[in-house]
TIVO-65025 format. One record per residue (C-alpha): residue in three letters; y, z, x. Coordinates in pm, 1 decimal. Layout:
// TIVO-65025
REC   residuo          y          z          x
REC       ALA          Y          Z          X
...
***
This chain:
// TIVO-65025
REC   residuo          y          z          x
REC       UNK        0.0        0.0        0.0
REC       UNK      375.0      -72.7      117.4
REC       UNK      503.5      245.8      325.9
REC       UNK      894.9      181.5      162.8
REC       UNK     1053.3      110.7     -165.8
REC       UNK     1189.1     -218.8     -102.3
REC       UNK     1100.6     -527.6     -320.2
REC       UNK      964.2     -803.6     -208.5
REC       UNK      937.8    -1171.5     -245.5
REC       UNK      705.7    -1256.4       51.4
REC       UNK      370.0    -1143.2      -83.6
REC       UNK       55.5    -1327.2      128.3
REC       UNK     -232.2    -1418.3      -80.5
REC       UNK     -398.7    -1252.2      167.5
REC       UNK     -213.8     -885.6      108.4
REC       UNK     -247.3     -951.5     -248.6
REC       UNK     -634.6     -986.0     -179.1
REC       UNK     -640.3     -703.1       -3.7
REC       UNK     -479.9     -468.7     -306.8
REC       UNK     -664.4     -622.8     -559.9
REC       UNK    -1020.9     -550.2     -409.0
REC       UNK     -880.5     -228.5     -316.8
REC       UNK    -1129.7       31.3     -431.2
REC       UNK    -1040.1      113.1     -822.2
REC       UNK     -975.7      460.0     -825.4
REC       UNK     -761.6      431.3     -492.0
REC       UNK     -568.6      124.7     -633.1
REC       UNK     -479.4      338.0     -966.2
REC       UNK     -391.6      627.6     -726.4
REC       UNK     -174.1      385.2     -488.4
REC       UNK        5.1      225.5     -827.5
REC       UNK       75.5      533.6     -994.6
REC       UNK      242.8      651.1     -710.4
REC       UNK      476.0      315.4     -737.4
REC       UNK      486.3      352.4    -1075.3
REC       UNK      681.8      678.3    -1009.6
REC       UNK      909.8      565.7     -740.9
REC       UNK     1095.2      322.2     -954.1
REC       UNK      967.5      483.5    -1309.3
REC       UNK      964.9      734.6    -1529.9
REC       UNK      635.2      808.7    -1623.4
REC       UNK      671.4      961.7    -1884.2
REC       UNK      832.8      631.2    -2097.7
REC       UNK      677.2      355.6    -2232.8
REC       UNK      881.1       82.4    -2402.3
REC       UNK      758.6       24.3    -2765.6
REC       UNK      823.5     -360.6    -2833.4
REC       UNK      765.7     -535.4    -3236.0
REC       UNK      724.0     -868.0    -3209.5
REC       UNK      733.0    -1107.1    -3480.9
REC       UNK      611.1    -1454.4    -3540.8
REC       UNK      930.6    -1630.9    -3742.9
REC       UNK      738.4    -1970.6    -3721.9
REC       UNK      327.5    -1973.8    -3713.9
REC       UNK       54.7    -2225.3    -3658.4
REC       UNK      117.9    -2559.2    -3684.6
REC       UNK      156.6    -2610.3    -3304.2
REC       UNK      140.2    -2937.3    -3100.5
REC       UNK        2.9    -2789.0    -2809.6
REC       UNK     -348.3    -2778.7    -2676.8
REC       UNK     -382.2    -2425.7    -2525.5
REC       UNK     -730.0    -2327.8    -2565.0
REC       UNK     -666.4    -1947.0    -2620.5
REC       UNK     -412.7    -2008.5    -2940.1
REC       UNK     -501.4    -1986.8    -3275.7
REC       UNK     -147.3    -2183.1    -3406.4
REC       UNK     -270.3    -2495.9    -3229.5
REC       UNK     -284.3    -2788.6    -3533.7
REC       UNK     -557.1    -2896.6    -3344.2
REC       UNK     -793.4    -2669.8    -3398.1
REC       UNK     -954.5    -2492.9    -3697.8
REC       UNK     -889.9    -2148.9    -3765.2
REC       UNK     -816.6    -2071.9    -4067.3
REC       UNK     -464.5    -1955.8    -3962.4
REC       UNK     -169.0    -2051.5    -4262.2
REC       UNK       77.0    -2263.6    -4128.5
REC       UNK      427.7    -2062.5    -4227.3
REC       UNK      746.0    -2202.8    -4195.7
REC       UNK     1065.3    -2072.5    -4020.1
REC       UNK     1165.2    -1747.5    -4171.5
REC       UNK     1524.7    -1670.7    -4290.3
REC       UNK     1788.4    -1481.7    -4113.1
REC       UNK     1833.6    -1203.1    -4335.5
REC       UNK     1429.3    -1162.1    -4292.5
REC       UNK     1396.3    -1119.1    -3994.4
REC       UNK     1724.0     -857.7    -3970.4
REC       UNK     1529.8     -666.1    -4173.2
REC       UNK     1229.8     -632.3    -4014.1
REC       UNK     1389.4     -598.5    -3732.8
REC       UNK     1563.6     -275.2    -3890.4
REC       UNK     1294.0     -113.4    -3952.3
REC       UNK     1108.2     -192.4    -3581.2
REC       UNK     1424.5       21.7    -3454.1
REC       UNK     1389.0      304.9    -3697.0
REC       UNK     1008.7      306.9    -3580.3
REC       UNK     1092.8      357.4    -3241.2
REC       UNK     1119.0       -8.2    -3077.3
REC       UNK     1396.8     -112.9    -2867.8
REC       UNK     1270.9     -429.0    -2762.1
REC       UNK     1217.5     -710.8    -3068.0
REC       UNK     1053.5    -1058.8    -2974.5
REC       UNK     1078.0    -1354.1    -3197.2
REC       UNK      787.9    -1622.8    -3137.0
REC       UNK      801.0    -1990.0    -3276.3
REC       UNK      491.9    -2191.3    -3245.7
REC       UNK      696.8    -2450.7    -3148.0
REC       UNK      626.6    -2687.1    -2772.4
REC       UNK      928.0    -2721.4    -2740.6
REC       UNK     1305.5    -2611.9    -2863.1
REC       UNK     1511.6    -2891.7    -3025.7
REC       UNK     1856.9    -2915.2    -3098.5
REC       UNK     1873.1    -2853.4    -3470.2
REC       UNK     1899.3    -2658.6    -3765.1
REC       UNK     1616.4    -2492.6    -3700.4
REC       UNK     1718.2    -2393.3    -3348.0
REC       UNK     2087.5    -2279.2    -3525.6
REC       UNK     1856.9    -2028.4    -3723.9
REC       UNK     1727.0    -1910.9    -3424.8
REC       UNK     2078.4    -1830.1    -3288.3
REC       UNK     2155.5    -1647.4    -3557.1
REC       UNK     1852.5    -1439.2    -3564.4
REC       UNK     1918.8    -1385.5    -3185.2
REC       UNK     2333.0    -1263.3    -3293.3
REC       UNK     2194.9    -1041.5    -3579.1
REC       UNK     1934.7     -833.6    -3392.4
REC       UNK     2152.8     -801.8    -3069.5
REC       UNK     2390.5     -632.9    -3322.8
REC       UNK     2129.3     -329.0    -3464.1
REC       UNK     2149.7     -264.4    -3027.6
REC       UNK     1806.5     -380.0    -2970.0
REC       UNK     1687.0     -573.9    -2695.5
REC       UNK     1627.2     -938.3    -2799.0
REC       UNK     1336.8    -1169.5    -2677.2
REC       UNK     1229.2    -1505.0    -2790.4
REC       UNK      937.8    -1702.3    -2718.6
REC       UNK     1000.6    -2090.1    -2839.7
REC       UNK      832.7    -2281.5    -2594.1
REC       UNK      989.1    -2480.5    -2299.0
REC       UNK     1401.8    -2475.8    -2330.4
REC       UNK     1671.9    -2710.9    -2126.1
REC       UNK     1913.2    -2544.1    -1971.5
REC       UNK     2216.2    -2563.6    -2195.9
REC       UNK     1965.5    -2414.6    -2474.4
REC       UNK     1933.1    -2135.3    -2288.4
REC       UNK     2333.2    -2110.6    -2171.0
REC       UNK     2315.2    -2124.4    -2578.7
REC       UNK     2069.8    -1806.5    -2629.4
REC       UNK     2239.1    -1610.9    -2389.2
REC       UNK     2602.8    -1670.2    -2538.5
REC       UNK     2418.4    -1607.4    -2926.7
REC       UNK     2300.6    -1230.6    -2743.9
REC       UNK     1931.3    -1296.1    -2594.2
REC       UNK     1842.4    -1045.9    -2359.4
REC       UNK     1524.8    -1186.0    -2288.8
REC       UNK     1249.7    -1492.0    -2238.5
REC       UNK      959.0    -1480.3    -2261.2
REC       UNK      728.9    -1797.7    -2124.7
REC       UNK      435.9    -1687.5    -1974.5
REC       UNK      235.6    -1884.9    -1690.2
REC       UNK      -97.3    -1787.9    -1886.4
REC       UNK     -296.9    -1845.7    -1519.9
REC       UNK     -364.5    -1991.0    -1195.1
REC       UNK     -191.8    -2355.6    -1119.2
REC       UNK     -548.9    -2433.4    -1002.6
REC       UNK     -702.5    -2337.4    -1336.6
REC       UNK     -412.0    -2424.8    -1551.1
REC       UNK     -557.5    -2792.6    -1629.4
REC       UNK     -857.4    -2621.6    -1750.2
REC       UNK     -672.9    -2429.4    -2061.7
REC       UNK     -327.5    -2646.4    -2123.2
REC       UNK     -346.0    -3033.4    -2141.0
REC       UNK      -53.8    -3106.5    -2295.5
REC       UNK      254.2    -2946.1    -2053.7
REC       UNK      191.1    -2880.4    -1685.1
REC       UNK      278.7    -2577.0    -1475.8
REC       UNK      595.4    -2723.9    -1320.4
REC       UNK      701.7    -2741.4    -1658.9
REC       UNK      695.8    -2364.2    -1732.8
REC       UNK      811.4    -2249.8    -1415.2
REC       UNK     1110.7    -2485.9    -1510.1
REC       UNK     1194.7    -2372.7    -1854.1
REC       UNK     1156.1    -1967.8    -1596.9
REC       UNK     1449.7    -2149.6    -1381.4
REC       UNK     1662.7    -2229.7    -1690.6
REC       UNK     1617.7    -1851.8    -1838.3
REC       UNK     1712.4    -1714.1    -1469.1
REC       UNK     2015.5    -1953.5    -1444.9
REC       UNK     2127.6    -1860.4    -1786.1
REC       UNK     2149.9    -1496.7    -1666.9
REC       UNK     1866.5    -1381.3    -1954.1
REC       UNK     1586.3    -1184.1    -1841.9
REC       UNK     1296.6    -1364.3    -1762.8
REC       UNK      912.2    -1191.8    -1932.2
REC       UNK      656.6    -1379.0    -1812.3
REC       UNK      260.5    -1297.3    -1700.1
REC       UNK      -38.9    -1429.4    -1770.9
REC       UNK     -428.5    -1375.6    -1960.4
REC       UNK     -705.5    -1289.2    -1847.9
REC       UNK    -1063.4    -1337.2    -1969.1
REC       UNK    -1013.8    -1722.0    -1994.6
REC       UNK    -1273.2    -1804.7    -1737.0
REC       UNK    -1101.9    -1765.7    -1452.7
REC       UNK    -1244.4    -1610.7    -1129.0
REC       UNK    -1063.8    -1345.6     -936.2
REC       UNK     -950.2    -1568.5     -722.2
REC       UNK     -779.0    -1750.6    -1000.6
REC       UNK     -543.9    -1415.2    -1119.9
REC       UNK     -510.4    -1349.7     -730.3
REC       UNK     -283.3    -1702.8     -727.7
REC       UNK     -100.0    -1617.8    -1074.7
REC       UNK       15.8    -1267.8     -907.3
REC       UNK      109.8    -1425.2     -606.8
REC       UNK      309.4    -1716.7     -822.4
REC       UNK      484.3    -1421.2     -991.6
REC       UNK      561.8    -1203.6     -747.7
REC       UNK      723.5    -1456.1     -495.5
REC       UNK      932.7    -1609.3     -742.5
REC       UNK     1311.2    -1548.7     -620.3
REC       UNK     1326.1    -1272.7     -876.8
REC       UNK     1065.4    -1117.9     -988.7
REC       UNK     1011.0    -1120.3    -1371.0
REC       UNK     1198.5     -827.6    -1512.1
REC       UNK      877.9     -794.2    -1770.1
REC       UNK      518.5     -876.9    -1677.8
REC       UNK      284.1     -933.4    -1981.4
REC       UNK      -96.5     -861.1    -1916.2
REC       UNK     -320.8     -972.4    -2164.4
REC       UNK     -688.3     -969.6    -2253.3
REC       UNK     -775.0    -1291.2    -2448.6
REC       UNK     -763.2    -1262.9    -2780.5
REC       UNK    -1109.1    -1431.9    -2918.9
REC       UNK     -958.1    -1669.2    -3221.8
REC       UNK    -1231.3    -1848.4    -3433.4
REC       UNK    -1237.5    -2195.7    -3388.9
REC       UNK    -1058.6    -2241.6    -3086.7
REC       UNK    -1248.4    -2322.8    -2755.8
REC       UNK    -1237.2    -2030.6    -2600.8
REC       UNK    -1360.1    -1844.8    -2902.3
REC       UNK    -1703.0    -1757.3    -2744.9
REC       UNK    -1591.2    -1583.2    -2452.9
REC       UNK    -1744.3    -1231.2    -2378.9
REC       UNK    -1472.4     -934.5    -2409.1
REC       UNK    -1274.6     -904.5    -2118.1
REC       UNK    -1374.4     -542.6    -1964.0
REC       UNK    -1100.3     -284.6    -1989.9
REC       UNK    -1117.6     -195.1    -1556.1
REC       UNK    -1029.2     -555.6    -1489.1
REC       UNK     -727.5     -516.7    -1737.3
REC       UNK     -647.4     -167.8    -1532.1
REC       UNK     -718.5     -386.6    -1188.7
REC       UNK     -472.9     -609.8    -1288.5
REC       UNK     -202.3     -413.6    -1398.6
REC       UNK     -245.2     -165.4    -1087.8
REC       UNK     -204.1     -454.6     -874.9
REC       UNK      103.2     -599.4    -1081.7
REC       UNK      276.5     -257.5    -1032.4
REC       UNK      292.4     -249.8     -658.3
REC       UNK      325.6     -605.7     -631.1
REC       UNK      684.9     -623.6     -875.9
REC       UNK      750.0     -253.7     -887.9
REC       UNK     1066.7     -265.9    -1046.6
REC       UNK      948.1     -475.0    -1316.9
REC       UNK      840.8     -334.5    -1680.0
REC       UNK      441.8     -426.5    -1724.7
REC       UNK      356.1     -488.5    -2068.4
REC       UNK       -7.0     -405.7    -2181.2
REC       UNK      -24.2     -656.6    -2421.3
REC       UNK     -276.6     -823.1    -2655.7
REC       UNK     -621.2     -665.4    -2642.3
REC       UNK     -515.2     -344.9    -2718.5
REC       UNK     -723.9     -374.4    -3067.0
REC       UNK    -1051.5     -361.7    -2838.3
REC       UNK     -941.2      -68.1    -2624.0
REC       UNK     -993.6      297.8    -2656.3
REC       UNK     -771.5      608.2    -2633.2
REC       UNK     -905.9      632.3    -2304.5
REC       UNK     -885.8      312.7    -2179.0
REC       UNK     -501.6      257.7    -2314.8
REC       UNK     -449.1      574.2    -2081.4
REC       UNK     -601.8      450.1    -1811.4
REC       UNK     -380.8      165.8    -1837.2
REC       UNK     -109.4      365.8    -1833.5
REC       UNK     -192.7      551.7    -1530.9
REC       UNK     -210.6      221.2    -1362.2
REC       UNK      218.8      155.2    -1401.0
REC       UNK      147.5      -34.7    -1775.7
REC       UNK      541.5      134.2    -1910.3
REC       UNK      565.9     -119.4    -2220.3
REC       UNK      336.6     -205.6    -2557.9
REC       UNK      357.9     -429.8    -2871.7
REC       UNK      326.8     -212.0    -3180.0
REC       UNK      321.1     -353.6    -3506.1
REC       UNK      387.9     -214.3    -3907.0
REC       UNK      122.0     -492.4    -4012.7
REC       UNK     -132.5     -449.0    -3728.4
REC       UNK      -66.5     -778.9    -3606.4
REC       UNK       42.2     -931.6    -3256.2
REC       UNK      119.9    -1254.6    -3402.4
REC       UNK     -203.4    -1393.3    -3531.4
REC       UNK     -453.7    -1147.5    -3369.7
REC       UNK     -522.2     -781.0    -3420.3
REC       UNK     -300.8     -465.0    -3304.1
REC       UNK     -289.5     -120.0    -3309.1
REC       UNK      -49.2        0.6    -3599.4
REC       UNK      190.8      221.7    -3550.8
REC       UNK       64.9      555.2    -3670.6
REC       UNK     -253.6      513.4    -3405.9
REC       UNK       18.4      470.3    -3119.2
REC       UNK      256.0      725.4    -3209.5
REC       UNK      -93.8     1006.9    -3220.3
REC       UNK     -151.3      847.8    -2828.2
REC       UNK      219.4      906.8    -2700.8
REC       UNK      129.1     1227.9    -2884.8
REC       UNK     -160.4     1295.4    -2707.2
REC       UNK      -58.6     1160.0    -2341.3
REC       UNK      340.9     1330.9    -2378.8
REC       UNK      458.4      987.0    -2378.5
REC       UNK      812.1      917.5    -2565.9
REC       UNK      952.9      582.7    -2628.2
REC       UNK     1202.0      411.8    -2362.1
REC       UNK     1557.1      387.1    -2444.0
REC       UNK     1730.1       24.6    -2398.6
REC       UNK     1842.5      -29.6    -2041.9
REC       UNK     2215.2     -140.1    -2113.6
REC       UNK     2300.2     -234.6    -1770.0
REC       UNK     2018.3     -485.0    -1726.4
REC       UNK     2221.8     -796.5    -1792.1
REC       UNK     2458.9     -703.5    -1574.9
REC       UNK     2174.9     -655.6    -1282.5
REC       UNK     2067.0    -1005.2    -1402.9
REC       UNK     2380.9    -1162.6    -1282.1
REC       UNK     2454.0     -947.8     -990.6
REC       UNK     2050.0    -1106.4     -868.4
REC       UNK     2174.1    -1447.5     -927.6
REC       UNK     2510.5    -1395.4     -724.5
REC       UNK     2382.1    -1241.5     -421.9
***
C-alpha cells in the first residue's frame, strides 16, 4: 500500500496487480485504513435514482434489460414530466438522499424537446439542494456546457469494463466514445461518476485494465460505481452465475486505495447481498448506495428503504451531507 496521502495518476498495471491479488483480509485492512485518511467512516451517501425514460433503447449492451433488442418483458415508458420527477425527488430528500440521478435509456442526447425537459428537471432538483446526476448516454460538449449552466452536479457514464473485453458486451458505441462523452463532462466542470460491472465474463485480468483506465485518467472520477451484474431475463447475459460477494469487496478495496479521494458507490447487486456482506463492503471504503421507495434500481431489484435505514442502524452509519464546495474543486482541477 502507498506510504503517503497523495493522489495519483501514474498507477502501473503492474502495482495495480499487485493490490488486487493482495491477500483479502490484508487488502480490506490496507483500504480501510485509506478509507479513513480521506473519509469519514462513519458516512455513507444515500443516492435515489430514477429512470425518467425506460426501455426502448437502441443500444446493444448485453447486461441491459431497456435494450429494444432484446426480450424482457420490460414496458417501454416514455419521458416523465417535470413536475414528476420534482416530486419524487422531494420525497428522496426527506428520506435521507442527497444525491438524485436521472437515467434516460437513450444512446445518445439530442438537441430537442425532450433534452429541454431534461434541463428543467436538472434546474428543479438543483433547487430542493440536492446533488444532481444524469445518465443520458454519450453528450457533445456544448450539451454538457448546457447541463452544467441548467445546475448538474454530476455524470454519470460508466466504462462498464476492460477496452479489451468491451467488444464482447457493447457493439454498437466503442470505448473511445465513452471516455469522450468523460472528457466533455470534465471540460464542462460537472463531476464525472463513472465505474464499471463485474460478473460479465470477464477475467481478473479484464477489471485489473478498467481500474487502471480509471485511475490514470487526469482526474480521477469523483464517484466510482461498482456493480454486480444484474441477471435480466432475456438478455444475453441472463445465464450468468451470481457474481460472489468477496470479488465485489476485492474490487472495491482495490478502488479505494487506487482513487482515494473518490466516493465508491456499491451499486446494483445489493438485492443478492446480505447484512453481512453489505458491511463487509463497507469496511472495504464502499461510502455511497442507491436506495429506492419502490425497491427498484431502474429495472432490477433493490433494497428499500426501511431494510437500509435498520443496516445504518445496525453498523452506526448516518447519511452524508452534500459536499457544497465540490464544484468549485471541479474547476480549481481543471485550472491547475
Amino acid at each position: 500500500m502507498p506510504s503517503n496521502l497523495n493522489i495519483r495518476h501514474d498507477w502501473t498495471l503492474e502495482e495495480i496487480q499487485e493490490i488486487y491479488h493482495t491477500p483479502l483480509l490484508e487488502l480490506v485492512y490496507q483500504a480501510a485504513t485509506v478509507h479513513r485518511n480521506f473519509h469519514n467512516s462513519n458516512e455513507v451517501q444515500v443516492c435515489t435514482l430514477l429512470s425518467v425514460k425506460t426501455g426502448g433503447c437502441p443500444e446493444d449492451c448485453s447486461y441491459c434489460g431497456q435494450a429494444a433488442r432484446y426480450h424482457t418483458g420490460i414496458k417501454v415508458k416514455s419521458l416523465m414530466s417535470r413536475d414528476e420527477v420534482v416530486q419524487i425527488a422531494t420525497r428522496a430528500k426527506e428520506a435521507g438522499s442527497s444525491r438524485f440521478c436521472m437515467a434516460a435509456a437513450w444512446r445518445e442526447v439530442r438537441d430537442n424537446r425532450d433534452f429541454d425537459t431534461i434541463l428543467d428537471m436538472v434546474t428543479g432538483v438543483n433547487e430542493l439542494g440536492m446533488e444532481v446526476c444524469c445518465t443520458l448516454g454519450m453528450l457533445t460538449e456544448s450539451q454538457a456546457q448546457k447541463l452544467q449552466q441548467a445546475g448538474l452536479y454530476a455524470y454519470n457514464h460508466n466504462l462498464d469494463t476492460s477496452r479489451e473485453k468491451y467488444e464482447e458486451i457493447i457493439s454498437t458505441r466503442t470505448y473511445d466514445d465513452r471516455l469522450n462523452t468523460i472528457n466533455h463532462v470534465r471540460k464542462a466542470g460537472i463531476s464525472v461518476c463513472s465505474g464499471g460491472i463485474i460478473g460479465l465474463g470477464e477475467t481478473h485480468e479484464d477489471r485489473i485494465r478498467m481500474l487502471h483506465t480509471l485511475s490514470t485518467l487526469p482526474a480521477h472520477p469523483e464517484s466510482v460505481p461498482v456493480n454486480a451484474l444484474a441477471r435480466v431475463k432475456g438478455t444475453p447475459l441472463e445465464n450468468m452465475p451470481k457474481t460472489d460477494s468477496w470479488e465485489m469487496i476485492r474490487m472495491i478495496a482495490t478502488a479505494r486505495i487506487l482513487m482515494p479521494a473518490s466516493i465508491v458507490r456499491l451499486s446494483a447487486g445489493r438485492a443478492e447481498m446480505s447484512s453481512e456482506e453489505q458491511s463487509w463492503c463497507f469496511m472495504a471504503g464502499a461510502n455511497s448506495i442507491f436506495t429506492s421507495e419502490s425497491e427498484e434500481l431502474l429495472v432490477t431489484p433493490n433494497p428499500g428503504l426501511s431494510q437500509d435505514r435498520e443496516l445504518f442502524s445496525l453498523l452506526g452509519l448516518k447519511p452524508m451531507q452534500r459536499k457544497e464546495n465540490l464544484k468549485t474543486e471541479v474547476a480549481d482541477d481543471l485550472n491547475k
